[in-house]
PyMOL Python script that loads the backbone (N, CA, C, O; Angstrom):
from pymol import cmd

cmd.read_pdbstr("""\
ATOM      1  N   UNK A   1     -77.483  40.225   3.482  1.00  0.00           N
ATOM      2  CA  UNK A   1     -77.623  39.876   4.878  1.00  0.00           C
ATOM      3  C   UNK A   1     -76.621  40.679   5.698  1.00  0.00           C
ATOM      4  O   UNK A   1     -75.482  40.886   5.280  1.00  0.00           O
ATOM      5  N   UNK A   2     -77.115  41.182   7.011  1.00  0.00           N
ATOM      6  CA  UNK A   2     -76.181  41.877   7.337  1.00  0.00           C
ATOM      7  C   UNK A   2     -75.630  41.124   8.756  1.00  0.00           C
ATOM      8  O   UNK A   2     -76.327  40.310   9.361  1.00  0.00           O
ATOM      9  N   UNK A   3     -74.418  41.479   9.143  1.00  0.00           N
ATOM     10  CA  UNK A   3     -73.981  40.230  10.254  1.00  0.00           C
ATOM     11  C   UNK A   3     -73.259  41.385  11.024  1.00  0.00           C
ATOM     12  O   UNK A   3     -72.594  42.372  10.711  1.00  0.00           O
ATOM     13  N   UNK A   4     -73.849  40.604  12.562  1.00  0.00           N
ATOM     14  CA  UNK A   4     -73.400  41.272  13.896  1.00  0.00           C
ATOM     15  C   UNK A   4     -71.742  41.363  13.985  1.00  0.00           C
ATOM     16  O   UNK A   4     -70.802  40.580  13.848  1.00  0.00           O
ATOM     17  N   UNK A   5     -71.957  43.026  14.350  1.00  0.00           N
ATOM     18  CA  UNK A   5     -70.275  43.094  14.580  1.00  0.00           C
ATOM     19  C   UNK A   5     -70.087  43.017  16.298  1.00  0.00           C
ATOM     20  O   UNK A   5     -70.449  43.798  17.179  1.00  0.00           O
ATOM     21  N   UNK A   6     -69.406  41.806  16.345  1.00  0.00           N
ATOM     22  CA  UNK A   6     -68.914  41.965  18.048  1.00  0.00           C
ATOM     23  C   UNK A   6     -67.144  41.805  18.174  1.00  0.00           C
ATOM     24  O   UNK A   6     -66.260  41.776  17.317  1.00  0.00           O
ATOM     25  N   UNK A   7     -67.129  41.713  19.814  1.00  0.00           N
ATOM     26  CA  UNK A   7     -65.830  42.451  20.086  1.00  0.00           C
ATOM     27  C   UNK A   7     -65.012  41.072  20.405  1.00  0.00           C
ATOM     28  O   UNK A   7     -65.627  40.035  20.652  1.00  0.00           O
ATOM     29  N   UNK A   8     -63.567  41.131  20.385  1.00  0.00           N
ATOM     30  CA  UNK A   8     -62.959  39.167  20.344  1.00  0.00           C
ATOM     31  C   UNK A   8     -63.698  39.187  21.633  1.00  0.00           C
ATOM     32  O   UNK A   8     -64.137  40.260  22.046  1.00  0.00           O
ATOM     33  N   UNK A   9     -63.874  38.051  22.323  1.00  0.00           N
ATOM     34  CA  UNK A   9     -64.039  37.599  23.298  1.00  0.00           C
ATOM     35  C   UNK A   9     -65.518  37.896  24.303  1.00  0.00           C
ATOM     36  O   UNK A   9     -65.753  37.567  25.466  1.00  0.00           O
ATOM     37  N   UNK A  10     -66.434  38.729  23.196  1.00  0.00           N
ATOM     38  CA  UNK A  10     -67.504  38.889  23.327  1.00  0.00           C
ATOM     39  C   UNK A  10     -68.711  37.163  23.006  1.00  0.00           C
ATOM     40  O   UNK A  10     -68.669  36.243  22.189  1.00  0.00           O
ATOM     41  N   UNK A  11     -69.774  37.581  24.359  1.00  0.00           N
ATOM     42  CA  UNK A  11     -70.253  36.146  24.108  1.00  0.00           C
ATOM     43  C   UNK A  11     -71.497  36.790  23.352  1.00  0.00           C
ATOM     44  O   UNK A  11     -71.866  37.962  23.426  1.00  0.00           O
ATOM     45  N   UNK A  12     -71.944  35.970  22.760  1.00  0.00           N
ATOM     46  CA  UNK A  12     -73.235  35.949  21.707  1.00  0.00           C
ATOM     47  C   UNK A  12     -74.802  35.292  21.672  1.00  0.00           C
ATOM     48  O   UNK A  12     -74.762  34.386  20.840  1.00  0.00           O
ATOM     49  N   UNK A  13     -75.641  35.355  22.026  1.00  0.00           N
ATOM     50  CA  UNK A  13     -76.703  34.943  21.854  1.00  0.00           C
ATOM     51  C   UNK A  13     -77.537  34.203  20.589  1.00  0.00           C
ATOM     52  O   UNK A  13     -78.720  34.531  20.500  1.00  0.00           O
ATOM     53  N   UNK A  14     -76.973  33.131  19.499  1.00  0.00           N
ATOM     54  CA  UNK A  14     -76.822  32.765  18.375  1.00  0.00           C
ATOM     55  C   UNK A  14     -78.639  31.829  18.246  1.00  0.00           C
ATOM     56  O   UNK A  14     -79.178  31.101  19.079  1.00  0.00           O
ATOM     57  N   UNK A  15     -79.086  32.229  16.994  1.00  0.00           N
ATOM     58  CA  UNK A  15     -79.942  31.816  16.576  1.00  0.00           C
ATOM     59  C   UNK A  15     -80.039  29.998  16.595  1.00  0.00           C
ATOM     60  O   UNK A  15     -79.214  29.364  15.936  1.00  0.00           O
ATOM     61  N   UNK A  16     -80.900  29.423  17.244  1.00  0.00           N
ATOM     62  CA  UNK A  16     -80.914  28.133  16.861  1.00  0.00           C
ATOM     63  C   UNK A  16     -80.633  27.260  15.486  1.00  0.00           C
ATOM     64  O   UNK A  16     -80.099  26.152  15.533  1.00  0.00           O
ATOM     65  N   UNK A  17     -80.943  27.721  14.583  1.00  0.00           N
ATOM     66  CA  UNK A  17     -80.498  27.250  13.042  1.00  0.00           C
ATOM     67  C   UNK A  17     -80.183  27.925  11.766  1.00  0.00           C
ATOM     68  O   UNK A  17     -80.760  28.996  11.573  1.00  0.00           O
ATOM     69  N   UNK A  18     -79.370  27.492  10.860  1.00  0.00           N
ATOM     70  CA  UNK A  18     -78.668  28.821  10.290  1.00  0.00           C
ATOM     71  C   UNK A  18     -77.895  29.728  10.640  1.00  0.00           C
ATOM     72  O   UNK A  18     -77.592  30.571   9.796  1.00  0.00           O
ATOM     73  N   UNK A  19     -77.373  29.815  11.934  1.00  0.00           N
ATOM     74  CA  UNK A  19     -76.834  30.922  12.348  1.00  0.00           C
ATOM     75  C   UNK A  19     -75.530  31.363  11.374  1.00  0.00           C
ATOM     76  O   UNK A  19     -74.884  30.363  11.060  1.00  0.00           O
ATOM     77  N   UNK A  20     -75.121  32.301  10.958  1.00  0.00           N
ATOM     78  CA  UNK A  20     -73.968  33.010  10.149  1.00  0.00           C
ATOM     79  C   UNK A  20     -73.395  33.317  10.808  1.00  0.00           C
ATOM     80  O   UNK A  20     -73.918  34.079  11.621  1.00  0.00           O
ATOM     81  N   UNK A  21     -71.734  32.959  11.022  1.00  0.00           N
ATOM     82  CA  UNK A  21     -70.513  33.236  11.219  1.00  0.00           C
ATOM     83  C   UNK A  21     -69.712  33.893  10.258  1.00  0.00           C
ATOM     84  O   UNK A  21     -69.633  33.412   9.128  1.00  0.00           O
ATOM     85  N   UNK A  22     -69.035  35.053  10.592  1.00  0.00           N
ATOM     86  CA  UNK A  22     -68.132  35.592   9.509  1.00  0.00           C
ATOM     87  C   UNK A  22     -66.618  36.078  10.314  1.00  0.00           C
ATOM     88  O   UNK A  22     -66.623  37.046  11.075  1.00  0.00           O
ATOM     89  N   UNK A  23     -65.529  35.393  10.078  1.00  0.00           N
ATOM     90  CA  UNK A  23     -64.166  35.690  10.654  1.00  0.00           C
ATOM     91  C   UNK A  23     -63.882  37.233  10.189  1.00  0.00           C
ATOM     92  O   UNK A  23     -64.267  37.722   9.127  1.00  0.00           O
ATOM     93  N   UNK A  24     -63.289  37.753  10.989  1.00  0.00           N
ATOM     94  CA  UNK A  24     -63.152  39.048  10.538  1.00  0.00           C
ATOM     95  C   UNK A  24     -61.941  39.209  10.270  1.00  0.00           C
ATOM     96  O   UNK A  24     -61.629  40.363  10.561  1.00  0.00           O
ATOM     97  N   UNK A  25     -60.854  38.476   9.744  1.00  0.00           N
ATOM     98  CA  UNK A  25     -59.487  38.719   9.129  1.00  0.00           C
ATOM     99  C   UNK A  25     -59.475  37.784   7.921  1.00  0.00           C
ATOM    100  O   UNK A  25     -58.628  38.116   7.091  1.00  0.00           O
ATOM    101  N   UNK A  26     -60.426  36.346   7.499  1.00  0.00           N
ATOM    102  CA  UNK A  26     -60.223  36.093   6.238  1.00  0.00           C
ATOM    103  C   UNK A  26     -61.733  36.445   5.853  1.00  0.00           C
ATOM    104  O   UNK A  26     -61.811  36.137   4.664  1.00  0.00           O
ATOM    105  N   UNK A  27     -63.191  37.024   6.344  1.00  0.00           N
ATOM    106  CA  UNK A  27     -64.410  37.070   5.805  1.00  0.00           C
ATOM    107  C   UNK A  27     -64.669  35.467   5.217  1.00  0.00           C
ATOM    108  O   UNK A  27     -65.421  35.495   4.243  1.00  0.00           O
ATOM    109  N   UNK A  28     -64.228  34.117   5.578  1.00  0.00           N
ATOM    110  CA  UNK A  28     -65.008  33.258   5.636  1.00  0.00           C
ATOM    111  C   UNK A  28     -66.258  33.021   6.561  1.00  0.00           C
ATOM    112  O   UNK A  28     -66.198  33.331   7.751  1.00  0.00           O
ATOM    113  N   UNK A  29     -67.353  32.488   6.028  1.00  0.00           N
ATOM    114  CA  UNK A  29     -68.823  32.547   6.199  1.00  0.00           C
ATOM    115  C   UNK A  29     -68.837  31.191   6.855  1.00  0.00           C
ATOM    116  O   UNK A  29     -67.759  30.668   6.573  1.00  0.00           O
ATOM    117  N   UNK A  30     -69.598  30.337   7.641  1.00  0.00           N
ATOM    118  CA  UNK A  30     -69.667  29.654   8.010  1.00  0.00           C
ATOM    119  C   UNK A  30     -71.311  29.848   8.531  1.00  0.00           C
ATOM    120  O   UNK A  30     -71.944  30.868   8.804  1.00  0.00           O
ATOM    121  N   UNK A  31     -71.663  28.517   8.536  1.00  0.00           N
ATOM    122  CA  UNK A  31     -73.860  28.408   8.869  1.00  0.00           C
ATOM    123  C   UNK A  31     -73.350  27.280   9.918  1.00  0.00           C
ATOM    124  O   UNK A  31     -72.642  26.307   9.660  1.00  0.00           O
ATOM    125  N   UNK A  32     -73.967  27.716  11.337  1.00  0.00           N
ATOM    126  CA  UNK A  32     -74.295  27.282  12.069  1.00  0.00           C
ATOM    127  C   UNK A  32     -75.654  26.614  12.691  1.00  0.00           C
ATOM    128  O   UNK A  32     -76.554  27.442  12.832  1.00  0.00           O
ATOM    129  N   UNK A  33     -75.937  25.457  13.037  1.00  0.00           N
ATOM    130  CA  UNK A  33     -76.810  25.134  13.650  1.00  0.00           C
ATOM    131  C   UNK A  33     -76.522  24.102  14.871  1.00  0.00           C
ATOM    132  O   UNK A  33     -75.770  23.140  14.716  1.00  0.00           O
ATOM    133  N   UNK A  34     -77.231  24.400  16.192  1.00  0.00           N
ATOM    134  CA  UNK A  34     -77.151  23.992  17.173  1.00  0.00           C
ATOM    135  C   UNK A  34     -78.458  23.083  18.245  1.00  0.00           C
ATOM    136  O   UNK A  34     -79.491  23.682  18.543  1.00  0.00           O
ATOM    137  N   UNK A  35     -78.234  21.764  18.677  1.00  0.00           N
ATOM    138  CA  UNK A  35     -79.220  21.402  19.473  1.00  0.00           C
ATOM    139  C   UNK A  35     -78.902  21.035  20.615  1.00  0.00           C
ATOM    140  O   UNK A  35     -77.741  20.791  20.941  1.00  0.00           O
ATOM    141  N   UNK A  36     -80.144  20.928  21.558  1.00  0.00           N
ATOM    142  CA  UNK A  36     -79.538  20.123  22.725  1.00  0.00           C
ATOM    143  C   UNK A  36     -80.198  18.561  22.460  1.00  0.00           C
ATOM    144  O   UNK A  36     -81.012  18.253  21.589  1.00  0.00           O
ATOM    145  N   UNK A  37     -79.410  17.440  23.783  1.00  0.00           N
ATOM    146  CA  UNK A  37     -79.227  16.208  23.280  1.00  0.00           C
ATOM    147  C   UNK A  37     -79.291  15.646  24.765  1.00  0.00           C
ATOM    148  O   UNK A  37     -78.466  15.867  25.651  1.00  0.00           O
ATOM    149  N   UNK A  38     -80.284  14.979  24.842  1.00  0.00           N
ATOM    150  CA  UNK A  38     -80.255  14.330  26.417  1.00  0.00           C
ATOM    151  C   UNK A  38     -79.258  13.235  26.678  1.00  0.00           C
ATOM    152  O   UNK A  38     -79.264  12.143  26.110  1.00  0.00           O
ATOM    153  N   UNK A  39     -78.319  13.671  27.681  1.00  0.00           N
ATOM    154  CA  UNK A  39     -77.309  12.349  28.245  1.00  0.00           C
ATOM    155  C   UNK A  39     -77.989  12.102  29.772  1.00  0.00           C
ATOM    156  O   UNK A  39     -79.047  12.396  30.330  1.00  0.00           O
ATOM    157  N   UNK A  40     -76.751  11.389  30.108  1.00  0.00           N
ATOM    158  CA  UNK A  40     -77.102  10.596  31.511  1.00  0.00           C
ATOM    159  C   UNK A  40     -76.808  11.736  32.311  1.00  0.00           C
ATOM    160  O   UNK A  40     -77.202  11.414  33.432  1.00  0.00           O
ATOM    161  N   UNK A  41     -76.210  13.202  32.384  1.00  0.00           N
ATOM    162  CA  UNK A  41     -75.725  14.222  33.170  1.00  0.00           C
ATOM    163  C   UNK A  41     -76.424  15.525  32.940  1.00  0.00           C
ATOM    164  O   UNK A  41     -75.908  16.642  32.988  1.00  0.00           O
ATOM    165  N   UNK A  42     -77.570  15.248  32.704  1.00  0.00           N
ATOM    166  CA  UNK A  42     -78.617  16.299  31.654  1.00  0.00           C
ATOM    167  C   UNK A  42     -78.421  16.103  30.138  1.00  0.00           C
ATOM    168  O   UNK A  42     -78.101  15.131  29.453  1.00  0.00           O
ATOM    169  N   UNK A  43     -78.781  17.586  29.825  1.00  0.00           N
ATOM    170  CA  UNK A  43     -78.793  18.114  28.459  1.00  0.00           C
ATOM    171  C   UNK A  43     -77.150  18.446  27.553  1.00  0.00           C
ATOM    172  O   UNK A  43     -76.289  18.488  28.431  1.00  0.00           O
ATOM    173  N   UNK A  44     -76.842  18.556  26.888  1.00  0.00           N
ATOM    174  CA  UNK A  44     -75.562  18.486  26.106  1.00  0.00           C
ATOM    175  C   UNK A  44     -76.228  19.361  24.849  1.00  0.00           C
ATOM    176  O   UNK A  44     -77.231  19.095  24.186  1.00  0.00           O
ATOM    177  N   UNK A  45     -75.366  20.441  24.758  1.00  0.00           N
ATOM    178  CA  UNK A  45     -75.449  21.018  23.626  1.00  0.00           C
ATOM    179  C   UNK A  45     -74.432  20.646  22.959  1.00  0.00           C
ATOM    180  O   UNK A  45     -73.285  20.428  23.349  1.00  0.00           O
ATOM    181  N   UNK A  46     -75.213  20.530  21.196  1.00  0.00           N
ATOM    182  CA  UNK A  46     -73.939  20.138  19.957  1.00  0.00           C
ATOM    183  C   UNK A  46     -74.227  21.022  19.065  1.00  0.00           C
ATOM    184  O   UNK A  46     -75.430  21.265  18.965  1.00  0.00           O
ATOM    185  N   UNK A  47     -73.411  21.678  18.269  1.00  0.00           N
ATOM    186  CA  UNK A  47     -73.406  22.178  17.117  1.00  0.00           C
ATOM    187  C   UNK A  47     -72.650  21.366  15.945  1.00  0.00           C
ATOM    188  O   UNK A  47     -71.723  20.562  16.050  1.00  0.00           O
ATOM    189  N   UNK A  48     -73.221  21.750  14.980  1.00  0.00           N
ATOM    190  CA  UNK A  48     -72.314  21.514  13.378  1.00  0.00           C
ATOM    191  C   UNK A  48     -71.909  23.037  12.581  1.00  0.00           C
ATOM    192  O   UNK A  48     -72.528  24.101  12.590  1.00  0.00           O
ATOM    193  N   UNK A  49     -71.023  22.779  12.116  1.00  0.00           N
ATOM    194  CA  UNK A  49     -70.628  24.149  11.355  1.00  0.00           C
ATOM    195  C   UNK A  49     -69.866  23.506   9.708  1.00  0.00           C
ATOM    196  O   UNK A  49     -69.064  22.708   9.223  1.00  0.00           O
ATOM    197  N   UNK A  50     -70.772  24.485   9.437  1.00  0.00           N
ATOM    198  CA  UNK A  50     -70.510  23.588   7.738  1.00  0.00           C
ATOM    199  C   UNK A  50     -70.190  25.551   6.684  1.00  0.00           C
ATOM    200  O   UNK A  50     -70.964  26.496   6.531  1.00  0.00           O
ATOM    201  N   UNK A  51     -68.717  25.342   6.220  1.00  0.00           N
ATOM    202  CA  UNK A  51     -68.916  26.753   5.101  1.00  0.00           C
ATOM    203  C   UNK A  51     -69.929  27.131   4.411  1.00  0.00           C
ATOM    204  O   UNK A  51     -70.548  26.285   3.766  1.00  0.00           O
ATOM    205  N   UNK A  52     -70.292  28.387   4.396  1.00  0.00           N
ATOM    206  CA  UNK A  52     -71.241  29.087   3.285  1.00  0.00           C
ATOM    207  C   UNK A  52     -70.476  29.572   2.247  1.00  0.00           C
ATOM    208  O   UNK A  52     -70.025  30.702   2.433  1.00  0.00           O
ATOM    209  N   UNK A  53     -70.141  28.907   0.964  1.00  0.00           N
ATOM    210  CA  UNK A  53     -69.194  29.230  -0.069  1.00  0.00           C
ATOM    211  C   UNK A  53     -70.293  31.115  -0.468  1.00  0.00           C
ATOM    212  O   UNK A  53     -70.170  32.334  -0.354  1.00  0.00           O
ATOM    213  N   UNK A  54     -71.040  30.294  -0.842  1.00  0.00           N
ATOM    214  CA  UNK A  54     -71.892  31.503  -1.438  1.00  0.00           C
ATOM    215  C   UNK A  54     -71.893  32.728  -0.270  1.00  0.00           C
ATOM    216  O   UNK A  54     -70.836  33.351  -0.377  1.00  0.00           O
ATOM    217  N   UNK A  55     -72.565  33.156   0.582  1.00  0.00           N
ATOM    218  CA  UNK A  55     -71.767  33.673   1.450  1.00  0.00           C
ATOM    219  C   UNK A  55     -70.311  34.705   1.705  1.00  0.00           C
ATOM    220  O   UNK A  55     -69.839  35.839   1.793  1.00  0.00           O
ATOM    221  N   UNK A  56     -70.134  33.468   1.729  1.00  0.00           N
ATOM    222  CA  UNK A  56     -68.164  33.890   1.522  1.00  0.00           C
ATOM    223  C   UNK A  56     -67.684  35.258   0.357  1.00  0.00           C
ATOM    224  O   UNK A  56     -67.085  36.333   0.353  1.00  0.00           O
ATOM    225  N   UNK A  57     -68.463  34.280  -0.597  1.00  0.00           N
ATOM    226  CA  UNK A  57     -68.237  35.255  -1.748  1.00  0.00           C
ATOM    227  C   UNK A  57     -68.829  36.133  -1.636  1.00  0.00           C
ATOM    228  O   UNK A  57     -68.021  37.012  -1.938  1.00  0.00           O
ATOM    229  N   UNK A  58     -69.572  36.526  -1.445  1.00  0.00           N
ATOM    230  CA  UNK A  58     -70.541  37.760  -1.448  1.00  0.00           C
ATOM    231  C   UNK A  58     -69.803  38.954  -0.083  1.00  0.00           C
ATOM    232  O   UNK A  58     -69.686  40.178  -0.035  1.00  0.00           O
ATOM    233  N   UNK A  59     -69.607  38.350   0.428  1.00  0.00           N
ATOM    234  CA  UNK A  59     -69.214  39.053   1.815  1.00  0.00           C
ATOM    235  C   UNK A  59     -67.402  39.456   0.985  1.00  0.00           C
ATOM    236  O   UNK A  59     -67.198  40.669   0.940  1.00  0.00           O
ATOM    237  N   UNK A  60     -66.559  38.821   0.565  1.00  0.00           N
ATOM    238  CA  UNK A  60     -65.075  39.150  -0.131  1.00  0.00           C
ATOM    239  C   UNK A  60     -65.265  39.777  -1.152  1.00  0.00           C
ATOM    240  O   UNK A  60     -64.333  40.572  -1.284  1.00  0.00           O
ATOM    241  N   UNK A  61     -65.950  39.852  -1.929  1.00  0.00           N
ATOM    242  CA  UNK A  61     -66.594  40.909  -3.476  1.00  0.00           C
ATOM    243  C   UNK A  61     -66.958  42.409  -2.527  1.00  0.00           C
ATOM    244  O   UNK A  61     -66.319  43.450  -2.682  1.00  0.00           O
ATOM    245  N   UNK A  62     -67.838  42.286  -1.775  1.00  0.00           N
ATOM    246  CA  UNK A  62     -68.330  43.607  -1.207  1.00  0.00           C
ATOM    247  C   UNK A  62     -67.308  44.465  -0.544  1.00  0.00           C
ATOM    248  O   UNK A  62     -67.050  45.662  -0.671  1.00  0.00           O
ATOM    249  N   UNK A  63     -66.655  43.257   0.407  1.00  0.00           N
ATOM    250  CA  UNK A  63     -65.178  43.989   0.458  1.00  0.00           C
ATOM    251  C   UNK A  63     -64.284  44.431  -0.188  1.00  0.00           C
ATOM    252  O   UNK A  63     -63.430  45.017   0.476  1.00  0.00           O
ATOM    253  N   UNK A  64     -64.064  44.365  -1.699  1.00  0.00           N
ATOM    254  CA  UNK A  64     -63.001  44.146  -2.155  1.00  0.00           C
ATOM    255  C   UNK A  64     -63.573  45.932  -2.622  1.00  0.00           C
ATOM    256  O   UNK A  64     -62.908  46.964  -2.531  1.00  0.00           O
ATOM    257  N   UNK A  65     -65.041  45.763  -3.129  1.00  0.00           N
ATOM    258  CA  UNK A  65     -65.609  47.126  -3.706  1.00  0.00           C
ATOM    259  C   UNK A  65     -65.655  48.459  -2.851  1.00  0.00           C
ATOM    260  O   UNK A  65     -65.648  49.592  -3.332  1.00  0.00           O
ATOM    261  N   UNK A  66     -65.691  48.223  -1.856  1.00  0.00           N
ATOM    262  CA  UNK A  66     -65.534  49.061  -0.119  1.00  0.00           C
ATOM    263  C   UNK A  66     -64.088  49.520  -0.521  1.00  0.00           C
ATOM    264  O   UNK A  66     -63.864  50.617  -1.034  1.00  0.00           O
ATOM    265  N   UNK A  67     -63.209  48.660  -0.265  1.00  0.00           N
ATOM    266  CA  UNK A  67     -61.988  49.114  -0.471  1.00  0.00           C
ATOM    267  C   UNK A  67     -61.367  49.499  -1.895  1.00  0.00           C
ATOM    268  O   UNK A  67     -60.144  49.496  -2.040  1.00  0.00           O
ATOM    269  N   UNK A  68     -62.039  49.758  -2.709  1.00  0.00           N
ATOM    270  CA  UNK A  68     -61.888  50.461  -4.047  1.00  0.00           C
ATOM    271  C   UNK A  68     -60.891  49.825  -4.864  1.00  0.00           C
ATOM    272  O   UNK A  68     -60.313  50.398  -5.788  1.00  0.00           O
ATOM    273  N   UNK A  69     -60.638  48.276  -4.407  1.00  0.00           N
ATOM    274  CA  UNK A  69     -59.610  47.569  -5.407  1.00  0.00           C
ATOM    275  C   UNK A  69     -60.539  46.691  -6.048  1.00  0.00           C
ATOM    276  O   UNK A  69     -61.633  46.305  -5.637  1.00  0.00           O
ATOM    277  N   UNK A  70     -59.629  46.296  -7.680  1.00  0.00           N
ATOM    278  CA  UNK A  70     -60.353  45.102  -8.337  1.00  0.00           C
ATOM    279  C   UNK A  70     -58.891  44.832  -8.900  1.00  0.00           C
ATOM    280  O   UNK A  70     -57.772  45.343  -8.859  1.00  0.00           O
ATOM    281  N   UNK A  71     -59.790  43.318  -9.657  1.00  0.00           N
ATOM    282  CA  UNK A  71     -58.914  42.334 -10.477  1.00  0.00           C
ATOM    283  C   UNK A  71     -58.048  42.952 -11.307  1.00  0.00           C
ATOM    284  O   UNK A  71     -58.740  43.622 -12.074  1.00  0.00           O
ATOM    285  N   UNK A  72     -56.653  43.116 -11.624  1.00  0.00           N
ATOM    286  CA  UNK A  72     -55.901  43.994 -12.161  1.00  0.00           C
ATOM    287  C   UNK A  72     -54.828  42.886 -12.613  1.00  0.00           C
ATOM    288  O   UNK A  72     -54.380  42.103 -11.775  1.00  0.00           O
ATOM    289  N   UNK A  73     -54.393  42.835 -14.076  1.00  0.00           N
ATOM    290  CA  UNK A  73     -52.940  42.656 -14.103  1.00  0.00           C
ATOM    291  C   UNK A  73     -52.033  43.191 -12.728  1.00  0.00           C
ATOM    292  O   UNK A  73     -51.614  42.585 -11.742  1.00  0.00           O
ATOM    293  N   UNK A  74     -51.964  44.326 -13.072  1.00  0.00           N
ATOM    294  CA  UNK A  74     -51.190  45.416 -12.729  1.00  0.00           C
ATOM    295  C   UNK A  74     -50.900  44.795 -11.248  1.00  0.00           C
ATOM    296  O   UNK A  74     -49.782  44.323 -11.041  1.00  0.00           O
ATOM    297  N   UNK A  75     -51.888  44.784 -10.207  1.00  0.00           N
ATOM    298  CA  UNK A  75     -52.319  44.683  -9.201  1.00  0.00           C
ATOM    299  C   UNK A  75     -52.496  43.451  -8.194  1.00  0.00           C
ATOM    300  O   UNK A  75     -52.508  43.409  -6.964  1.00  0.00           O
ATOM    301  N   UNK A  76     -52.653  42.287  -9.353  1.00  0.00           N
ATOM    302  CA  UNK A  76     -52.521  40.552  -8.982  1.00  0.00           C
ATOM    303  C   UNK A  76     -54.270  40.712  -8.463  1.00  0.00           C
ATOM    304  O   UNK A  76     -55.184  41.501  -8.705  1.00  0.00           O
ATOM    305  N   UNK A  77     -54.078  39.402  -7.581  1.00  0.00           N
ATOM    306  CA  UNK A  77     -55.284  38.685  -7.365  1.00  0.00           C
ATOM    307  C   UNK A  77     -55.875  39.679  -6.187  1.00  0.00           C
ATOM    308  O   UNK A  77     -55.074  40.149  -5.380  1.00  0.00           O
ATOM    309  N   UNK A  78     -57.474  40.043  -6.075  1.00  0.00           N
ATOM    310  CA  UNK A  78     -57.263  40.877  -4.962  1.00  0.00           C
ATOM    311  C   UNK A  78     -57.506  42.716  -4.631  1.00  0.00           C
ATOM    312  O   UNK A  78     -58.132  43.494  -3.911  1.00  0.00           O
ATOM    313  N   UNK A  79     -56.345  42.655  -5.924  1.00  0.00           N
ATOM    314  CA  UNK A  79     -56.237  44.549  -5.721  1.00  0.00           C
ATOM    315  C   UNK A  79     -54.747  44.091  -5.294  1.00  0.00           C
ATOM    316  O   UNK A  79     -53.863  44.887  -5.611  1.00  0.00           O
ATOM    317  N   UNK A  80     -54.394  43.059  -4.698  1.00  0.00           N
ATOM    318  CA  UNK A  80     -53.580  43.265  -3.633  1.00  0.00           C
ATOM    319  C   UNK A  80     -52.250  43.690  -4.751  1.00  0.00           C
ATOM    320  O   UNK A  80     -52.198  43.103  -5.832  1.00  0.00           O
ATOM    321  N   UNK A  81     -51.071  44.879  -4.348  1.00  0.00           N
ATOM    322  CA  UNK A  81     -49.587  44.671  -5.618  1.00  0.00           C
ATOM    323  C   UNK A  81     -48.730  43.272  -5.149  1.00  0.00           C
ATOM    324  O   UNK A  81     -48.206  43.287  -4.035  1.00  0.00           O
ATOM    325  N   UNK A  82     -48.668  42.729  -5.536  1.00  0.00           N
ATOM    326  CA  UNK A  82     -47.671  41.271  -5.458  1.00  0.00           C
ATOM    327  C   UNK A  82     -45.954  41.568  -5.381  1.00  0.00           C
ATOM    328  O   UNK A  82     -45.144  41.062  -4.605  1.00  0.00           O
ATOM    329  N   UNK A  83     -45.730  42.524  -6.420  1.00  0.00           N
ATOM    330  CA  UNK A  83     -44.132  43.230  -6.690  1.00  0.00           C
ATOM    331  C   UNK A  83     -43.962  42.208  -8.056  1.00  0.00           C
ATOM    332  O   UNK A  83     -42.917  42.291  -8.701  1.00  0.00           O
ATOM    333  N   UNK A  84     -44.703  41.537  -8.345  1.00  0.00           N
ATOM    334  CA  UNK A  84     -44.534  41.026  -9.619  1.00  0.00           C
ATOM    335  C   UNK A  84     -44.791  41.432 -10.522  1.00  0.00           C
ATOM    336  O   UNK A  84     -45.945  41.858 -10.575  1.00  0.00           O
ATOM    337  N   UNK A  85     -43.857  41.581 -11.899  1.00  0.00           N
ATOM    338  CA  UNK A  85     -43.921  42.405 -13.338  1.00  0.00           C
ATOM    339  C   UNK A  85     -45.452  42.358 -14.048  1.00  0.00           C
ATOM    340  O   UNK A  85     -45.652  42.926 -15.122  1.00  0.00           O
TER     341      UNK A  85
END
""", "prot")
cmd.dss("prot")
cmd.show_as("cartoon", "prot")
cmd.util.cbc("prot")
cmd.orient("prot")
């Protein structure tokens, strides 16, 4: 799945159900869905936002392969070096 790259503070036009959220400094996934809800002052929009584990993962693996690191002793969790022996 491929997910819209926008700019901070850019507004969005989001799919009524399912919509995919992806943070762009930890790549957590998040599924959105949104309705409206009649009150006494009109309409009221609500959303729920619930994690996409699966998602998540898929989107942090692809990254990790992009950036040419893997699981390493050597290297710790990540790719990332820790400074640990």
């Amino acid at each position: 799945m491929r997910y819209a790259k926008t700019k901070p503070g850019e507004w969005i036009q989001p799919i009524r159900w399912g919509y995919k959220m992806i943070c762009c400094d930890c790549r957590l996934v998040h599924a959105l869905d949104f309705r409206l809800v009649a009150h006494a002052s009109g309409k009221k929009i609500q959303f729920r936002a619930r994690r996409d584990n699966r998602a998540t993962g898929q989107i942090r693996r692809r990254m990790r392969k992009r950036a040419g690191l893997c699981r390493t002793k050597k290297n710790g969790p990540g790719g990332v070096k820790t400074g640990l022996p």
